[in-house]
C-alpha positions, 0 to 999 in steps of 0.5 A: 652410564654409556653414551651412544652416538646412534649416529655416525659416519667414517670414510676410508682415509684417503677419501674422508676430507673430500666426502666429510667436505662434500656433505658438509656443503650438501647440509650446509654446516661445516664438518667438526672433524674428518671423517676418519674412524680416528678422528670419530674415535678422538673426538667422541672421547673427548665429548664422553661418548664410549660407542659409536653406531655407523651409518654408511652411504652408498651414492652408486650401486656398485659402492655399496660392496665396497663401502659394507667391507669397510664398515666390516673391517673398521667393526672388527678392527674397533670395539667402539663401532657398531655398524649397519650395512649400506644398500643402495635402490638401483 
């Protein structure tokens, strides 16, 4: 049996502790790990979980470019991902 987890989130490494931080407070939990594609993929390892289908935020229009062709690389770069594109409304 697979196990998905249909709900994921990964950060570019030089921003993923100030924004898994950053939504940490905004829910009010405390992130279990950095947002990194790494660290999603050594942590859903050790839980079992074999796929992982990303969910990307854009905060501002002109992120959401950017934020898709990340989402894009990290897909093609790891068979595990599966991702949707961000839009933002403005």
């Amino acid at each position: 049996m697979r196990i998905i987890d249909f709900h994921a989130h990964i950060y570019p490494d030089k921003i993923a502790e100030k924004a898994t931080n950053a939504t940490g407070d905004f829910y009010g939990i405390t992130p279990a790990c950095i947002g990194t594609s790494e660290a999603l993929l050594r942590e859903g390892k050790r839980a079992g979980i074999d796929r992982f289908v990303l969910l990307p935020v854009a905060t501002r229009p002109e992120q959401a470019r950017h934020i898709n062709t990340f989402i894009r690389d990290e897909v093609n770069a790891h068979a595990e991902f599966h991702g949707f594109g961000t839009l933002h409304p403005d």
